[in-house]
N, C-alpha and C positions, 0 to 999 in steps of 0.2 A: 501871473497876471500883474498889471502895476499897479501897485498902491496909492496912484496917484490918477487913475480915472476914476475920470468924474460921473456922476450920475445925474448931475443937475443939468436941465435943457440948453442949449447951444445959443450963444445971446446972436453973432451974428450965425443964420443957420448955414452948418456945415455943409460938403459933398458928402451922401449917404458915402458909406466905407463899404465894398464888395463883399457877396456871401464869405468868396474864400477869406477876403483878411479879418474877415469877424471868426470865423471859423477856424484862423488860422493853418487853412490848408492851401498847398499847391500840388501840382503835378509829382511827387516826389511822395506827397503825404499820401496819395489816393494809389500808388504804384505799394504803399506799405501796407496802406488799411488793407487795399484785396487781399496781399499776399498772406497776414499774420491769419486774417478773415477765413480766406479758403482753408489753409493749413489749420485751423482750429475745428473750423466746422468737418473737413473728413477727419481728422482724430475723435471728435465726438459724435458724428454719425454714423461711422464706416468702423470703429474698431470692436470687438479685435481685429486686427489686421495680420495676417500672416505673411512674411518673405518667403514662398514657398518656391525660390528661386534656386534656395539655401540647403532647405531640407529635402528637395524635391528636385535636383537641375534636371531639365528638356524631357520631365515628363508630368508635369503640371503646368496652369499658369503660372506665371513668377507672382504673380501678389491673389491671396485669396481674402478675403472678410468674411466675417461673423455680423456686423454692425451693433446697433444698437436694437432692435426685436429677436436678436438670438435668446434663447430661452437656456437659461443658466443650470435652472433644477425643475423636476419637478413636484408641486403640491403635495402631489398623491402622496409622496414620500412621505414616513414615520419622521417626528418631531421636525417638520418644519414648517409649519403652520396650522390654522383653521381648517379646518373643510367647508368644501363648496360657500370659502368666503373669500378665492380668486378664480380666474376666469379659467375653463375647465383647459388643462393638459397645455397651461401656460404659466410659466416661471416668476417668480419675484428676486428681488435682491433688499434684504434690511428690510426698510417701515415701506417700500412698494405694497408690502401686504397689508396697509394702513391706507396708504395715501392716493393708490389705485383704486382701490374700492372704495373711498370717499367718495374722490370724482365721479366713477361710475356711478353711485348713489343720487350725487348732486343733476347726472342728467337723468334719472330716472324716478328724480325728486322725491328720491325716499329720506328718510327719517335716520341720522346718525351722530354721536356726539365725539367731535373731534378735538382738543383745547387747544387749537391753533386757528387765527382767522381765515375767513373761506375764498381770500380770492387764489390763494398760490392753486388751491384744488381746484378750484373754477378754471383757471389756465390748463393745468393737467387736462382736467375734462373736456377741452376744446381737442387735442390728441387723439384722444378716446374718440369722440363723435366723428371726425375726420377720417382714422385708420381703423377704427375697432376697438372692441376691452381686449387687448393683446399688448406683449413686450415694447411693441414698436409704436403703437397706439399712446401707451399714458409713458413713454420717455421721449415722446416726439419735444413736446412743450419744453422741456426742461432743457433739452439738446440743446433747441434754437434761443429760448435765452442763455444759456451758455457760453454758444457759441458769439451773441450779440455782446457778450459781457465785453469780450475781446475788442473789437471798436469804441466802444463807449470810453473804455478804459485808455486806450491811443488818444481818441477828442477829448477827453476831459485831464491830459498831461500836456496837450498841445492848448487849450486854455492858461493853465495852470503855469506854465515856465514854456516862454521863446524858445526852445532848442527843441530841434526836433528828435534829439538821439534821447531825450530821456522821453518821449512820448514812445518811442520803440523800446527803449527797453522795458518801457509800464504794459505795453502789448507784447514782449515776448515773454517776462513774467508772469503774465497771467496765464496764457495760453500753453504756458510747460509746467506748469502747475497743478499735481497730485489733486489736494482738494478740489480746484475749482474743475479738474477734468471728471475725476470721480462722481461729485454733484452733478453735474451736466449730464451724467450716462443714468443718471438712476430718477426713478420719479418718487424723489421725495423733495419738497417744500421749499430748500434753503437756498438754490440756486436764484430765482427769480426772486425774494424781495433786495438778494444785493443787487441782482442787474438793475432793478429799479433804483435801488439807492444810488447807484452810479449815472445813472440816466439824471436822476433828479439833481446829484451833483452837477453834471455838465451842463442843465440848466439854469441852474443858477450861477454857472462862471460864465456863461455865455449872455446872462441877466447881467452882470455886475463890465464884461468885456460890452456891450453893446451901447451904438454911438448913437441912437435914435432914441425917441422917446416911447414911438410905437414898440419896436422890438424889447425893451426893456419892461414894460410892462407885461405884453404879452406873455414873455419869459418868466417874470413872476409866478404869474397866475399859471402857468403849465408846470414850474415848479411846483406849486403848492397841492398843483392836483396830482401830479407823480409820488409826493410823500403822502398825501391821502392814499394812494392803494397800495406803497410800499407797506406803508402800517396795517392794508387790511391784505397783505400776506406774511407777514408775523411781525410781532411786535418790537423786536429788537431793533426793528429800523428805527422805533424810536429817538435812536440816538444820532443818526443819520438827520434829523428833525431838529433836535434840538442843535449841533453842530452848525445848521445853517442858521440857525435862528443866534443864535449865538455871536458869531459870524459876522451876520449884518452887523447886528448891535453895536460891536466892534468898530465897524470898517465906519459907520456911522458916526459915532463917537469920535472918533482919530478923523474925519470927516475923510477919509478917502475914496466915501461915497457919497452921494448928494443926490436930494431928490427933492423933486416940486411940491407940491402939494398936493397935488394931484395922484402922481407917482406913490407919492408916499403913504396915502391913505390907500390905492391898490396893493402894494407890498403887505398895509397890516394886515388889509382883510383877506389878502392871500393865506397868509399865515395864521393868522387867527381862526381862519372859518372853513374855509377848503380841504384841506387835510382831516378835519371831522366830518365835512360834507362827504368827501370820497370814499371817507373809512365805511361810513356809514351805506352810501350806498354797493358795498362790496355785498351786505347782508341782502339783500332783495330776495335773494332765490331763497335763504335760511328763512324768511319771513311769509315765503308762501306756502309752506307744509307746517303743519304739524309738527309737537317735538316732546317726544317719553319726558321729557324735565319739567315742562309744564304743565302738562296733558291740556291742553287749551283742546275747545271741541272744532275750532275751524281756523283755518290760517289766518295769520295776523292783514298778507296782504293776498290779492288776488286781482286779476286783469281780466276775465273772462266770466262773468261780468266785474268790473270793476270793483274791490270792494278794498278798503284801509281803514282798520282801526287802532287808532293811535295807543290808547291802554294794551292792547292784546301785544303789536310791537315793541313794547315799551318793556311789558312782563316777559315777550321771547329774550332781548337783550339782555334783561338783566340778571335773569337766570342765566344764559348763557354766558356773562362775563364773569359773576359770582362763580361759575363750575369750572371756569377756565383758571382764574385766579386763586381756587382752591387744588385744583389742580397742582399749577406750576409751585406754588409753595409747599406745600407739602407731602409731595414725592417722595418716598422713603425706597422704594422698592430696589433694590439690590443689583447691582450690573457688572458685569467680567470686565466691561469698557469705561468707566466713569474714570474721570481726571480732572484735576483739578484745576480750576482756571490760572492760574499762575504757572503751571507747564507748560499751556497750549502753543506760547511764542517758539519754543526749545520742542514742537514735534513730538511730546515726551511719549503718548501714547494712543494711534493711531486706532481707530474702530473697523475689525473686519464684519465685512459686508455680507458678505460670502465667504464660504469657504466646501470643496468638493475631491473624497477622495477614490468615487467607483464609477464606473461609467466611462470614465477617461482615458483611457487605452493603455497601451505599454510604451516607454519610451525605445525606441527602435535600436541606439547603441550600447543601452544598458542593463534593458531588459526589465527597468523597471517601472513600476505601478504611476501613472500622472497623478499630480494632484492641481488645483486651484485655486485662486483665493482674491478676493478684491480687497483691498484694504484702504482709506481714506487718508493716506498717510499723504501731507503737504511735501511739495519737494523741499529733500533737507536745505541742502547749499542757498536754497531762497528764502526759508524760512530762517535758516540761520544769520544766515549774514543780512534778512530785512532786521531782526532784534538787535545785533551791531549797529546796523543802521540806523533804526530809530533811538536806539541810544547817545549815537552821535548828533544828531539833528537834537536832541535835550541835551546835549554839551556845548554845540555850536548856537544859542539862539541868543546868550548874551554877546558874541562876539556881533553875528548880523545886524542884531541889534545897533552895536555902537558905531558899525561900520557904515549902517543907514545913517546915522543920526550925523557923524563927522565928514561924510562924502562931498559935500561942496567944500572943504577944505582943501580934497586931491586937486593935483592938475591933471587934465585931459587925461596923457597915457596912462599913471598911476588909475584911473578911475576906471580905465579902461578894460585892464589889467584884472580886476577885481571881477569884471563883468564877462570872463572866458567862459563860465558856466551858466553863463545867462544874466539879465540882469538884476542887480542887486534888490531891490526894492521887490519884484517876482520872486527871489528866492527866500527873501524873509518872508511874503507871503504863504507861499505852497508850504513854508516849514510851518508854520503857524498852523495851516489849514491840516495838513498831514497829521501831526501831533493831536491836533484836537479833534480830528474825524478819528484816530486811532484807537486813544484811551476812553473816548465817550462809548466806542462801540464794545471797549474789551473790560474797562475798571468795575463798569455796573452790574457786570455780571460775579464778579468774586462776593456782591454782597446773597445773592442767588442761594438759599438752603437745600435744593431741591439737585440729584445726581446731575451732572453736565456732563458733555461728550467734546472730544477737539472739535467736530466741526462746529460747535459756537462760535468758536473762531472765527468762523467764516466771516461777519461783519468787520472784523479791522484788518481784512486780506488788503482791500486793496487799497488802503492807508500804507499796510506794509510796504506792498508792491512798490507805490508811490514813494517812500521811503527810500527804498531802495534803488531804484531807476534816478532820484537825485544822488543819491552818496555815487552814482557809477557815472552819472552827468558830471561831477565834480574831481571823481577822478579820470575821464575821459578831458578833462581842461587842463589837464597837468603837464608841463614844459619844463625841461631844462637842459644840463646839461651835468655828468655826474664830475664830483669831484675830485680833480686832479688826471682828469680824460675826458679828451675832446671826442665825448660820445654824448650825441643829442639822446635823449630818451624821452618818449609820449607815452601818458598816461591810457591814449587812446587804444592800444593795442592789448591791456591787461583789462581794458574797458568789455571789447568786444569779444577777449577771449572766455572772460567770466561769462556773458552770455552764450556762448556756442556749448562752454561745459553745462550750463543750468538745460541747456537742451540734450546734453548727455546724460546727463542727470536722472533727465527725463525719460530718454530709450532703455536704459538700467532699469527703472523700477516698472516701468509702461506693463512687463505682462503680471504683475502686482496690483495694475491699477484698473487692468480688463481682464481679470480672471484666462490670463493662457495658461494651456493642461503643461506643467514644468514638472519635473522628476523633485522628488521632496527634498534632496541634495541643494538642488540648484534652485528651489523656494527658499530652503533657510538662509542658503546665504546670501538673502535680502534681509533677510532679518538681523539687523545690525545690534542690536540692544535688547538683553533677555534680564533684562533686573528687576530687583523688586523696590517698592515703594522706600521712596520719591521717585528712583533712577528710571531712565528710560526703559519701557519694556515695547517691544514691535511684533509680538506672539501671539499667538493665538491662545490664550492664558491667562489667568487673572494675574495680577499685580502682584499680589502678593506670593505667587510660587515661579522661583524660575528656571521657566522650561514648560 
């Protein structure tokens, strides 16, 4: 976006600017969004997916599914769960056996203490009432934000930097990516406050890109109310909060935003109030039951007959934030999975979801036993090379820097020149904004005493992504010719071939990421890395033993 819009009112008034050019989309944009869109949403509603074209020629369909309500394991089984605390002779995968039975609680307005804020499970819960307390039921919600993460993530790169190959490649990163497919198939929490945090981002590039006074305001205030319920689906958006807040102040300061008086006293009290206002009201439904932490003898609120008492509220909250924050601090309890936050960028060690070795038939050329296994593992080649990447963009920011500051010096083509990857003044931007939504979402958590898992990650994913869809926009601008032969060579071709492989990448580890019944042969050798502490381990094993 450019450094150089303005947010101050229009002295003579302008022609309004079209949804598409505020939006940035044309016909070319909307041909990608379906396609990345549809191909996202059947990988996360439809898989497992079977080729049974392959295994099976002309005596099956060629494609069969499992989808998303295939039932994995079940409860009843020795050591894998509670009894009669999931829904009878239906499957969980991970904390489903937590986060499932929340929401089903929250519609049945029973009493439960979870140390996580209650809208992600309120979302879930919408699932649940729609299809039933079943597989398909509490992982509907999570799908389709998931699946929404995918456009959000294309419109808030086509804000972000004029080109449109790096808004495809922020959508096909996202959408061939391990974590965020894995989150999306399972009904636990982490998916939906980043879709929100992304959401919330793209309104506020679309606040800061808008040539009205209407639009821009409105845009505020729907940002502010999107971080309010980001934060009341977990608090790590936190930093997605602070980031923008951050952000303005900046762009303020540097005056590459402007605002009326008017304008600008909406923006504070956007910020200011909203985001508490929202958080707060995520709590509604926790404030109309009763709860074991206070033992209060009547709910704080009630609608049938009306009833609100502000003390009774006030003691649910605060007990409830005190047991959360006693909670997240002092975690000691022990885990085969915990990694340290300075791994997470390097994939060092991956959380299995699942894993199943009876029930599963024989494999048919070798006669032997299937097994199974989900695991959380980010796709390497994207994970790897977005930490190259953001390393580069914190190598490159004094040079954009001085290149912004000297650029009325260039003549025309020299300026022009500079501007292959989009333009200059956009890409010191997006580096700015990249770097600083990245490390707000990932530094604060190394101060964290309490066991952590890779998907904490999950909030400076799509920092990465972004990250990485510039370093490919800038080697996709690359032109010359080699030397001492007259052979032109384009950057463009190692551009898009990087992407076709991050989506092989992706069909490689795919029956990894949806538990398909594989021969245990042909599991491990997915399993790239069996080391012990620091080094990668991808096993099913603690850290500390390898193998």
């Amino acid at each position: 976006m450019s450094l150089a819009a303005s947010s101050a009112p229009a002295r003579p008034r302008a022609p309004r600017m079209s949804a598409a050019s505020w939006w940035r989309i044309d016909r070319n944009d909307l041909y990608w969004l379906f396609a990345l869109t549809l191909v996202a949403g059947i990988l996360r509603f439809g898989s497992p997916i079977f080729l049974d074209i392959f295994a099976h020629p002309g005596t099956a369909a060629p494609i069969s599914a499992w989808g998303i309500g295939h039932n994995y394991q079940d409860p009843a089984l020795p050591g894998l769960g509670k009894p009669n605390d999931i829904a009878p002779n239906s499957p969980f995968v991970f904390d489903e056996l937590y986060f499932a039975n929340d929401a089903h609680k929250d519609l049945l307005g029973q009493d439960y203490f979870d140390p996580e804020p209650p809208l992600a499970k309120l979302i879930i819960a919408v699932g649940i009432k729609l299809f039933g307390f079943n597989s398909f039921g509490w992982r509907f919600m999570p799908a389709l934000f998931g699946t929404a993460l995918i456009p959000l993530m294309y419109l808030l790169a086509r804000q972000l930097l004029a080109v449109r190959f790096f808004a495809i490649a922020a959508g096909v990163l996202t959408a061939f990516d391990g974590m965020t497919f894995v989150e999306s198939r399972t009904a636990v929490i982490d998916i939906i406050p980043i879709t929100l945090v992304v959401l919330a981002y793209l309104l506020f590039h679309l606040h800061l890109n808008g040539d009205t006074v209407g639009r821009r305001r409105w845009l505020i205030v729907a940002t502010g109310v999107v971080l309010g319920l980001a934060i009341g689906a977990k608090w790590t958006t936190l930093a997605a909060y602070g980031t923008i807040v951050v952000i303005l102040l900046f762009r303020l300061v540097a005056r590459w935003t402007r605002y009326d008086r008017s304008t600008g006293a909406i923006a504070l009290l956007s910020f200011a109030l909203l985001p508490a206002i929202f958080y707060l009201l995520t709590f509604i439904p926790y404030l109309s039951i009763t709860h074991s932490i206070t033992h209060l003898a009547q709910p704080a609120l009630s609608f049938s007959p009306f009833h609100f008492n502000l003390a009774s509220a006030w003691t649910e909250l605060r007990e409830w934030h005190w047991q959360t924050w006693h909670y997240h601090t002092t975690l000691t309890a022990p885990h085969i999975f915990y990694s340290p936050w300075w791994s997470w960028p390097l994939d060092f060690r991956p959380v299995v979801y699942y894993y199943s070795s009876s029930g599963l038939g024989i494999d048919q050329s070798t006669g032997s036993g299937l097994v199974a296994e989900i695991f959380n593992l980010g796709n390497p080649l994207t994970w790897w090379a977005g930490t190259a990447a953001l390393i580069g963009l914190v190598v490159a920011v004094p040079a954009l820097i001085r290149d912004y500051r000297t650029r009325h010096r260039l003549d025309p083509a020299d300026a022009a020149r500079l501007d292959l990857a989009g333009p200059l003044d956009q890409r010191l931007y997006t580096t700015i904004f990249i770097l600083l939504a990245f490390f707000a979402a990932w530094l604060p958590l190394a101060r964290v005493t309490r066991g952590l898992f890779l998907y904490h990650m999950l909030g400076g994913l799509p920092a990465m992504f972004l990250a990485l869809a510039l370093a490919l926009t800038y080697l996709r601008s690359m032109r010359g010719t080699l030397p001492g032969l007259a052979v032109r060579v384009s950057g463009a071709v190692p551009a898009y071939a990087y992407l076709l492989m991050v989506v092989g990448f992706f069909l490689y580890f795919y029956p990894l990421w949806t538990g398909l019944p594989l021969t245990s042969d042909a599991l491990n050798s997915h399993v790239w890395f069996v080391f012990v502490k620091p080094w990668p381990n991808w096993c099913l094993c603690y850290w500390t033993s390898p193998g």
